[in-house]
N, C-alpha and C positions, 0 to 999 in steps of 0.2 A: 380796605376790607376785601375787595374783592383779590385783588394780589395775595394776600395772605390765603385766599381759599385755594387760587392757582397754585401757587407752590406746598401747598397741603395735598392737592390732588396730584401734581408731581410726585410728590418725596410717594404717596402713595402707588401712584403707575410705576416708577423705578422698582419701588420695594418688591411688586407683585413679578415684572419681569426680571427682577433675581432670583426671585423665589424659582418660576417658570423654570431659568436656563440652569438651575441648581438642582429640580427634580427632573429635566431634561437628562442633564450629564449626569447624574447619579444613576437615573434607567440604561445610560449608552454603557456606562462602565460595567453594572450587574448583567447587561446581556452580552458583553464582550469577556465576564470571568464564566460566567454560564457558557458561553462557547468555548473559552478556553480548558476548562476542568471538568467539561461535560462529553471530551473529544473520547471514542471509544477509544480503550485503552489496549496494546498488544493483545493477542490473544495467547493463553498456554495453554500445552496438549499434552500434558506427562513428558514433556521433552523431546517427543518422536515425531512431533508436526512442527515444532520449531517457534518459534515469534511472528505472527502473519501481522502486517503494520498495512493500516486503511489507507498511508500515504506513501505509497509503494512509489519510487523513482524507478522510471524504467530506463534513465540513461540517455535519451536520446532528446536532441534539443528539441524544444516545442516544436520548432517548424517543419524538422524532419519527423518529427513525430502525425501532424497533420497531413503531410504529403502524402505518407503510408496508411491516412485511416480508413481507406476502403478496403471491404469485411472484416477477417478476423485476424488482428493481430499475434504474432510471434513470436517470443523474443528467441534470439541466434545469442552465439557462445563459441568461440576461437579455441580455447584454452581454458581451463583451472588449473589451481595448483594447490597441494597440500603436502602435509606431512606426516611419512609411516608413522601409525599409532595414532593420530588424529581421527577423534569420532564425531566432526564437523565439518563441514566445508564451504568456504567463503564463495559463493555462486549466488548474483540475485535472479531470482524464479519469483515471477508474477504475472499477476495479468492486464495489459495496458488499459489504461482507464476507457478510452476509446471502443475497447469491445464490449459486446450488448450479448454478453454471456458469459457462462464460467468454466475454470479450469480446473479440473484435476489434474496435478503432476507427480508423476515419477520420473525420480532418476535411478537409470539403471547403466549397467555394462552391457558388452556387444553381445556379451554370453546369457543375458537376463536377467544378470544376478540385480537383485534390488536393492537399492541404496536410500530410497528415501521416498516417500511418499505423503503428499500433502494432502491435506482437508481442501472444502472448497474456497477457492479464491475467486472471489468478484471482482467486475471489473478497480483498478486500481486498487485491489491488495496485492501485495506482495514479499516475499522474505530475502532476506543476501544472505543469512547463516544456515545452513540445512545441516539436523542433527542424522548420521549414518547410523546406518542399522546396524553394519558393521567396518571396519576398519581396512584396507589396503597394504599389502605391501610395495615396497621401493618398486617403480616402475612407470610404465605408459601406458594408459590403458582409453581405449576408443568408449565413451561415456556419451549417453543420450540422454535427454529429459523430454519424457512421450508426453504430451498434453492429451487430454481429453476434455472437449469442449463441451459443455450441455447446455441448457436453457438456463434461467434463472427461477423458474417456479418451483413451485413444490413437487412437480414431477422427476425434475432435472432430466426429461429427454437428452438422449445422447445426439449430439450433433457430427460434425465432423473431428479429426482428431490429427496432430500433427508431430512430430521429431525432430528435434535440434539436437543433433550431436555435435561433440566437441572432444578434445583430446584433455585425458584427464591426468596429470604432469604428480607423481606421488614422488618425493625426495626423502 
């Protein structure tokens, strides 16, 4: 009799800790689709700010990327390239997750002229396709993307502001 009770109280403590590890794994799976389908999704601007993505790649390996994380980061630009009649350009513009502020960017010509200009990006948004304002013809042309840094509150104080130029390669 008493054996019979033990493996009754068994067959019961098993049943209770499947149960346990079955409402366990069922909680891990609904907060791992909740994070996955819950992730904010591109943002769109009528087409003129572009796709802003919250997992903006800034290119640079992790490590190099910590080596450089004292103040405010900047990404730099050698070259682009496009194509006459193209009202895009494959350039990634962001702002590395590391800084503790936001950017505003434009891309502009040496002459002014403005090519694009973003909403604000937080630290680790940022875009690779920037839609043009307007179009280029065949040529070379010296091409800047001015940041302008601010705070992150609701004031957006203006902070310091920086310029990466780059040669802009139109075929």
């Amino acid at each position: 009799m008493e054996k019979a009770k033990d493996n009754s109280k068994k067959k019961w403590l098993i049943i209770i800790l499947i149960i346990i590890l079955f409402v366990m794994a069922a909680a891990a799976g609904g907060f791992a689709g909740y994070k996955i389908f819950s992730k904010e999704k591109p943002k769109e601007s009528n087409g003129v700010v572009g796709k802003v993505y919250d997992d903006w790649d800034t290119g640079l390996e992790e490590e190099e990327s910590k080596l450089q994380s004292k103040g405010i980061q900047i990404p730099g630009y050698a070259t682009a390239e496009m194509k006459e009649g193209d009202m895009s350009l494959h350039l990634s513009i962001g702002n590395p997750e590391t800084n503790e502020c936001g950017f505003y960017a434009t891309l502009k010509l040496e002459d002014g002229t403005v090519l694009y200009e973003s909403e604000l990006l937080k630290p680790g948004y940022g875009l690779t396709d920037l839609p043009l304002l307007q179009t280029l013809e065949t040529g070379e042309y010296t091409a800047i993307v001015y940041y302008k840094c601010v705070t992150l509150d609701e004031d957006e104080t203006s902070l310091n502001s920086a310029e990466s130029e780059f040669k802009l390669i139109v075929k």
